[in-house]
N, C-alpha and C positions, 0 to 999 in steps of 0.2 A: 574567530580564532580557530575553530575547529575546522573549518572551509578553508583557512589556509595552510593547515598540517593536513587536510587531504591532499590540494592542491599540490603541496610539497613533497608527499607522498608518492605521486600519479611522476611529477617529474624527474624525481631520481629516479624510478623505476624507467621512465624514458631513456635518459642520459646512459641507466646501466645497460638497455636495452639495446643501443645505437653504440655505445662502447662494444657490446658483443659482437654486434654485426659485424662492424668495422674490422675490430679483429680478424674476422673469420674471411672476411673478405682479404685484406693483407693477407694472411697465411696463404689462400689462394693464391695469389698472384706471384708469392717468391715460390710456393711449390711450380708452381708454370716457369719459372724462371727458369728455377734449378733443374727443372725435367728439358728445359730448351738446350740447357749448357750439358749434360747426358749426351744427350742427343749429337750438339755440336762436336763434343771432344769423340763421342765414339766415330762419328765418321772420318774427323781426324786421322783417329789411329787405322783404320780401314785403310783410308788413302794411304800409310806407311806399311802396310800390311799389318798390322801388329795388334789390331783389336780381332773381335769376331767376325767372319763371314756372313751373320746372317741380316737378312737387310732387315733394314729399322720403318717401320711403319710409325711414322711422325704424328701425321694427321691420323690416324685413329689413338693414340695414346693421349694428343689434345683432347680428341672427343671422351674418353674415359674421365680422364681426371675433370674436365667441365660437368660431364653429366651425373658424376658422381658429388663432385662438390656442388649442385646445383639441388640436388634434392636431398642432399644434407643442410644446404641453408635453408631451403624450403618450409622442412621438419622444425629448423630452428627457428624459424619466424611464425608456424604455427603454432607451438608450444610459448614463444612470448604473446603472442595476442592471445590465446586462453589466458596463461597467465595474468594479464590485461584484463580481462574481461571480469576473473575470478577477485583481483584487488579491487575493482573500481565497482562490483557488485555487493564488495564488503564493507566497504566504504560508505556505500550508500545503505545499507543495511544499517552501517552501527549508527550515520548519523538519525536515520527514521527511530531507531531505538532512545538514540541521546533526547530526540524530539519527544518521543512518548515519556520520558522521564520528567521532564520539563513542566510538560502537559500533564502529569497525572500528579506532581507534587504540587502545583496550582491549585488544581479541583482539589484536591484534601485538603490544602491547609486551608480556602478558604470556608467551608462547611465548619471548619475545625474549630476556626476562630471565631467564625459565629457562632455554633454551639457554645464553649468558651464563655462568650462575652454576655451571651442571653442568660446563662445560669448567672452567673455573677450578680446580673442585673438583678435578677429573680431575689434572689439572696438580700436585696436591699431590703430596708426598710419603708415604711410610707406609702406603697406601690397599693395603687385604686385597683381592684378585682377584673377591671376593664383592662389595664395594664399589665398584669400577671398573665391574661387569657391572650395578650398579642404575645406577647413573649413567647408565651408555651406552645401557641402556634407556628410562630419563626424559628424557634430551635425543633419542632418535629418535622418542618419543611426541611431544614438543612439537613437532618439526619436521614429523611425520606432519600436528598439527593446523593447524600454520603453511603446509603446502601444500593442506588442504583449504578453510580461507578464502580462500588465493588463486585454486585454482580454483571456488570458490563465486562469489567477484567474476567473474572471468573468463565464466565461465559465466552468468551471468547480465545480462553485458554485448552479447554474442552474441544470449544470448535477445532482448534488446530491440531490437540490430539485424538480427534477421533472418536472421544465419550459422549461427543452427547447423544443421549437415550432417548428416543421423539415417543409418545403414546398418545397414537392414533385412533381418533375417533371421531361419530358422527357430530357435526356441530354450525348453529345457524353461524356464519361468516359476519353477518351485516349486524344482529347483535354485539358481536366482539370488537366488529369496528364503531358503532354505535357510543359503547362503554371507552373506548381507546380514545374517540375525537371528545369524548366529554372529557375524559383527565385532560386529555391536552389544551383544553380550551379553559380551566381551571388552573394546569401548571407551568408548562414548558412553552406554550404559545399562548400564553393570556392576552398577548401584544399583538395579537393578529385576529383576522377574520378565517375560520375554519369552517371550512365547508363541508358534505358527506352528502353524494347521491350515488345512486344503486339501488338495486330492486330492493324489494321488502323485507324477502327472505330468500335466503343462498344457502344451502345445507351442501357442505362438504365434507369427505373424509381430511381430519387435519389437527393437529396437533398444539391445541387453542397457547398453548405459555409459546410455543416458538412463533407461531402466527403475533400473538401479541407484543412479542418484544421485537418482530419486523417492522408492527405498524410505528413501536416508541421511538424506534432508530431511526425513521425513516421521516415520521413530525418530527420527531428533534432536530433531526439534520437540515430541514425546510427553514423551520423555527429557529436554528441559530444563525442560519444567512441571512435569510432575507428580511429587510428595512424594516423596522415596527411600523403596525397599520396594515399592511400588507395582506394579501389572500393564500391563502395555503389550501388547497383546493384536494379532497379523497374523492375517488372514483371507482367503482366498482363495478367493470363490466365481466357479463357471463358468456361462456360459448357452451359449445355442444359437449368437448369434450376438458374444457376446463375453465377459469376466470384469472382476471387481471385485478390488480393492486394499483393504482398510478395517484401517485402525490407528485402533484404540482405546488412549485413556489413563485413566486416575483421576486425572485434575490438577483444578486450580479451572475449566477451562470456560473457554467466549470470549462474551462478551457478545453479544446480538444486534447492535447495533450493527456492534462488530470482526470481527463473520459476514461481513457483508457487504463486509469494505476488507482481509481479512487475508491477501490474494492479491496485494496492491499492494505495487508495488516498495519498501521501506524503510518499511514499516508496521509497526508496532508500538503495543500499548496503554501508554500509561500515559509518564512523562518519562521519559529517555535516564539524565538526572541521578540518578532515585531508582531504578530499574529493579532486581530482583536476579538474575532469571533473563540471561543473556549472548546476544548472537547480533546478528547486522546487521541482519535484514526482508528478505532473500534469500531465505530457506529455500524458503518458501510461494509465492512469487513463481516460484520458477524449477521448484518443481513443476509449475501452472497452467501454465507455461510448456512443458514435455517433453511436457505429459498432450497437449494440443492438437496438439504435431508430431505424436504417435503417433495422432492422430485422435481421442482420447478427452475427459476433463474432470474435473474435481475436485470434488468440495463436503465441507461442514464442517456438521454438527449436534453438539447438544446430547447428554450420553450420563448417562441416570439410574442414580443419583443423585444424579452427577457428572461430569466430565470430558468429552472431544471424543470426536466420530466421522469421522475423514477417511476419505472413500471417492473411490478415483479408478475409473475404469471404463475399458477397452479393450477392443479389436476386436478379435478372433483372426485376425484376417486383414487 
């Protein structure tokens, strides 16, 4: 519904944009008219004696009124493709935003209603001390995942206003990632085989809450694509004057295209509507986002004979 009031949108604005030309074009052509028929009756009156003496320069007066109305329409066809450019970029703005709406009232209401449903239960009667202790641990899992969207949001609000405050310090690397591949092999990728090699120890200057919510985004985003069973593969290579980050998946891969936008705040391929993997367009966003305060960058390849290569890159110092 909404893809066809863009749609609808993009077209009127064409029709009114091709209605203007036209115009402008027609006024052209009866101004050349009415400047030919000038032209014809003053020589008229000449040949009777009765207009003015001075001779009439035909062809350069064409040449004025063409070269004037030619960078007049000019002007006017630049100012409609901005224009163009400025709707169909708004467009696509509001629908990433409608997306993100979609996507983040999902993630909450489902937490929401498992929270919900497990106290209820709790609340029963009869419930064996084995059954009270599943419970209480389903409803702290769902709130655990109910405060990491919230600081996902948060986080990535900051990022785009410019607050976030990084404090920097000395800290082993392969420890933090050590501790990040064990949560993930307990939460968000239980369904997969998680790997971690890299040296022993890697001491860099680095800002361990922003490094470690790189590493959550970056399993999580492996860990929601790619097929359960699958290898999710962390790598930790060092150079002389800095180290790399690169998680590997076996999922379907991102299109070249989605290479190029899948850094963008609330970006995601494909409709919000039919979608089966879960998430807002934060993730990748607020990685790009961390990688850049820590002075480093991110990018995204292709991984044969399948799957992504996210490598982010940092300075040791």
């Amino acid at each position: 519904m909404r893809q066809r009031s863009h749609r609808r949108t993009l077209v009127l604005f064409g029709i009114l944009a091709g209605y203007i030309v036209l115009q402008f074009i027609w006024w052209a052509v009866l101004l050349l008219r009415k400047d030919r028929e000038v032209v014809d009756l003053t020589l008229q009156l000449q040949a009777l004696d009765m207009g003015p003496n001075t001779p009439l320069d035909a062809e350069r007066r064409l040449r004025m009124v063409v070269g004037e109305g030619s960078v007049l329409l000019l002007l006017l066809l630049g100012v409609l493709f901005l224009t163009f450019r400025a709707i169909r970029r708004d467009l696509a703005f509001a629908r990433t935003q409608q997306n993100f709406l979609l996507a983040v009232s999902h993630e909450l209401r489902t937490p929401i209603a498992a929270i919900k449903l497990q106290l209820q239960t709790l609340a029963r009667e009869g419930l064996t001390a084995d059954q009270r202790e599943q419970l209480r641990s389903h409803a702290l899992e769902e709130s655990d995942r109910l405060a990491h969207l919230t600081e996902k949001v948060l986080l990535a609000t900051r990022a785009e206003e410019g607050a976030l405050e990084l404090h920097l310090e000395e800290a082993d690397v392969m420890d933090l990632l050590r501790d990040a591949v064990g949560r993930a092999r307990q939460q968000m990728a239980k369904d997969h085989v998680v790997s971690l090699s890299g040296p022993d120890k890697l001491h860099a200057r680095t800002d361990q809450q922003a490094l470690r919510s790189i590493v959550d985004n970056l399993l999580e985003n492996a860990a929601k694509y790619a097929p359960t069973g699958t290898h999710i593969d962390v790598e930790v290579v060092a150079g002389p004057e800095g180290w790399r980050l690169i998680v590997s998946d076996e999922g379907p891969g991102i299109a070249p295209d989605d290479q190029q936008r899948i850094f963008e705040k609330f970006h995601r391929g494909g409709s919000e509507e039919t979608r089966r993997a879960k998430g807002t367009g934060l993730g990748l966003y607020i990685v790009q986002r961390l990688a850049r305060q820590l002075g480093g960058s991110v990018s995204v390849r292709s991984r044969s004979p399948q799957g992504s290569i996210f490598a982010a890159s940092f300075p040791t110092r």
